[in-house]
N, C-alpha and C positions, 0 to 999 in steps of 0.2 A: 249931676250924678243920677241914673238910672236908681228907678226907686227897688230894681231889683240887686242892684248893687250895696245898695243902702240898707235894705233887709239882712242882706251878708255880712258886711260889716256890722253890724249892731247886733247879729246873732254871732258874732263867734267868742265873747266873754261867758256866754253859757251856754256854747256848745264845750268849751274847753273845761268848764266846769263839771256839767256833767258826763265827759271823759274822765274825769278824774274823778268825781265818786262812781263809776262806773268801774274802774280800777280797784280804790280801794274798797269798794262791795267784793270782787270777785278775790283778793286777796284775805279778805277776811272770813269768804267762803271755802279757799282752800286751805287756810288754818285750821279753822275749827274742825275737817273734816280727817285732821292727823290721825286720830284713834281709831278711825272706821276704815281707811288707809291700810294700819298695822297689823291691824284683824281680818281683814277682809282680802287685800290683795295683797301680802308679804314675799309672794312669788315674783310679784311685779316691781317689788320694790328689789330686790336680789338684782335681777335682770339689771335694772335700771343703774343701780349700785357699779357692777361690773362694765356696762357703756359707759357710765362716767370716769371711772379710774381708767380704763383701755382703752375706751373711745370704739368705735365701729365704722367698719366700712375703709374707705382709704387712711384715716385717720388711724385704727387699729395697726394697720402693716408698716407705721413710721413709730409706734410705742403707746399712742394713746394720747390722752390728757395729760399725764405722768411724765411722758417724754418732751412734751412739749414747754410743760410747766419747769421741769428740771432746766431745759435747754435754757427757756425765757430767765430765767432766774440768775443762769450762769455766767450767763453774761452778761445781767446788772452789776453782778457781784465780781466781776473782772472791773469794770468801769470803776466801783467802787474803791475796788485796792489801789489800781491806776492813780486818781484821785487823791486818794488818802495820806496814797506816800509821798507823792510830790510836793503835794501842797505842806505836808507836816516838817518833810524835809526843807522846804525852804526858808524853815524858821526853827532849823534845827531838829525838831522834837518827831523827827518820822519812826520812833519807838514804839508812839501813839497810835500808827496805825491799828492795830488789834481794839481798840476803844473803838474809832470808828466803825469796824466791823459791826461788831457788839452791842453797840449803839444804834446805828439805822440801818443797818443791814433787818436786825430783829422790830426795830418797831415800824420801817418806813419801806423799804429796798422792796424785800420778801414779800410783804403781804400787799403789797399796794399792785405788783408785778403778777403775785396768782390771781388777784382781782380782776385784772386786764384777760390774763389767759383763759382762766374760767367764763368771761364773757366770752370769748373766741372761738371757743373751743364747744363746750359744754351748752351755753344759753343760747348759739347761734343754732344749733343743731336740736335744741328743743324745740324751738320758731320752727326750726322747717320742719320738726317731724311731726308738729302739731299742727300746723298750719295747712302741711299736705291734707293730713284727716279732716281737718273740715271743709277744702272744697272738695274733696272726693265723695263728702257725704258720709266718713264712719263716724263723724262725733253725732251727726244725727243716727245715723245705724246704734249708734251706743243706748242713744236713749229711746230710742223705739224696745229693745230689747230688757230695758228696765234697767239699764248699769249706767251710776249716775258718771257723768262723764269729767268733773271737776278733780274728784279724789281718784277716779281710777286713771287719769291722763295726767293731771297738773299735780296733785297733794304728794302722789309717790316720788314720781319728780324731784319735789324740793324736802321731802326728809331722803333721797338718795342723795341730792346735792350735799345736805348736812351731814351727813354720814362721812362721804369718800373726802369732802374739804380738808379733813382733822390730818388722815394720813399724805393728802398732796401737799399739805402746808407745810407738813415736819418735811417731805421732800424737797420742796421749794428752797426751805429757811435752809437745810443743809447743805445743798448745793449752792446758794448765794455764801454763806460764810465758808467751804471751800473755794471756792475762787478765790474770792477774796485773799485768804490763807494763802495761796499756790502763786498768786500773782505777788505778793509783796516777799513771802520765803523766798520762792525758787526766780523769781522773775529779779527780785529789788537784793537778794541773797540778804533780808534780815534773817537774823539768827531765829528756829522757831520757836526755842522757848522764851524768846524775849516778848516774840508777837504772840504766845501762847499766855503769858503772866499779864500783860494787858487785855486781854480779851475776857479772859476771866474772871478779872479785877472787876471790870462793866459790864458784864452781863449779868444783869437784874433775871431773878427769876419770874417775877411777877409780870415782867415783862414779855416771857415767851406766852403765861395763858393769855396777857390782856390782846398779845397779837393774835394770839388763834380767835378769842370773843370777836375781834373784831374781822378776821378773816370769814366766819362762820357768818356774822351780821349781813355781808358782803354775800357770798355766797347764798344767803335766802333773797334777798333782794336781786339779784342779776337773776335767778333760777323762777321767780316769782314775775319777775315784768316780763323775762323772754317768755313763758310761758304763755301770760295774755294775750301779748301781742299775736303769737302761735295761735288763741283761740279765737280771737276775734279777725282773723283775718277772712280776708274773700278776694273775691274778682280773679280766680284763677290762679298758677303759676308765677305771673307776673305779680298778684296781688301776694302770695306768698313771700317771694322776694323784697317785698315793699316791708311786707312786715319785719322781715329777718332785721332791714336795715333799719326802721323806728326800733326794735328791739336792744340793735347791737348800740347805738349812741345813748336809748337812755339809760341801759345799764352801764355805759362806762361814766353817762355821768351821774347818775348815782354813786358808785364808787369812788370818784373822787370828793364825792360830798362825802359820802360817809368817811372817806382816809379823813377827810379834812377835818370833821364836825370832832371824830372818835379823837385826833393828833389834840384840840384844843380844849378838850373835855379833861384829857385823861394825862397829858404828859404837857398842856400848856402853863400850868399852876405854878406858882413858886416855891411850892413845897415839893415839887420832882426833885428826886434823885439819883444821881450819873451813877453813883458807884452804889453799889448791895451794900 
């Protein structure tokens, strides 16, 4: 083996290294810089607010994030009821469907599905609109001009992500438990107060905030990596697009870390409880 090949190999356990504290350096610079953020560019952060819930550009004239989020959602939450009553009905007890709802609709279905969207939609579209700025040269125009470019391009960014999450998720979760509702009512004709008294029965309320904690966890992480990736990128258009793509896989697999780690933490214990 070529001894320049040999140098490569043996340099890439810290090169990947210092990628990664290069990451969480620059994550922990756009944290700390939330309050200077708030105060300083709130106009930026509105804007920003408003593209994330409606989305901009081609995206805007189909509904936004909002429409997209509802859509993806809706039809987990048909699969779901589909699912539900078949399987319950085959051992009698398809009553039960309304539990299932209730049950992982609200802690698994819903937030695991806005997770995926909001990478799609929202974090893809952070990469490119970040990514464009730096090889065109504004993120350095930024700091020639004395505006630090961290908190006024990335930190707004991710307290808008935190902001608009709260009200897509109550979307998300709503239209995932009507499907489901519509598909077992009208689709399977259960009765709907029967599927209304078991839904109710199991849905834990502590279960709708710990889904949004963790929806919101999700969302700073997917808004936090697209956004690096966004800064750190180069080599043009093409380099752009490279980034978009390292942005979109590690946030979805962040996301399934995080459903996974938040699902064994919080609801894997033997002291969870199905009913309130």
């Amino acid at each position: 083996m070529p001894m320049s090949q040999l140098s490569r190999h043996l340099a890439k356990p810290t090169t990947s290294l210092r990628n990664l504290g290069d990451q969480l350096s620059f994550h922990g610079n756009a944290y700390a810089h939330m309050p200077r953020a708030l105060k300083h560019y709130p106009k930026e952060v509105v804007r920003l607010l408003a593209e994330v819930s409606l989305g901009s550009g081609a995206l805007a004239l189909i509904g936004g994030t909002v429409l997209v989020i509802g859509f993806l959602t809706a039809a987990s939450g048909i699969e779901v009821g589909l699912q539900a009553y078949t399987s319950f009905d085959n051992i009698g007890v398809s009553t039960l469907s309304g539990f299932f709802s209730a049950y992982f609709n609200t802690r698994e279905v819903a937030p695991i599905i806005a997770g995926i969207a909001l990478t799609a939609t929202v974090g893809a579209g952070f990469t490119a609109q970040i990514g464009a700025m730096r090889v065109s040269e504004e993120i350095d125009a930024l700091e020639v001009m004395a505006v630090p470019p961290v908190p006024y391009l990335v930190t707004t960014r991710i307290i808008a992500g935190l902001i608009a999450v709260v009200p897509l998720f109550a979307i998300a979760l709503m239209m995932c438990w009507l499907a489901t509702y519509l598909v077992v009512t009208v689709g399977y004709d259960q009765a709907p107060g029967t599927y209304q008294h078991y839904f109710d029965t199991f849905l834990i309320s502590s279960d709708l905030f710990l889904a949004m904690v963790k929806v919101a966890l999700m969302a700073l992480v997917i808004v936090s990596i697209c956004c690096y990736h966004g800064f750190r990128a180069s080599g043009g258009p093409a380099g752009v697009g490279k980034a978009v793509g390292k942005a979109v896989r590690s946030a979805l697999i962040c996301t399934m870390f995080i459903d996974l780690i938040f699902a064994i933490a919080v609801w894997g214990g033997p002291s969870v409880h199905i009913a309130g």
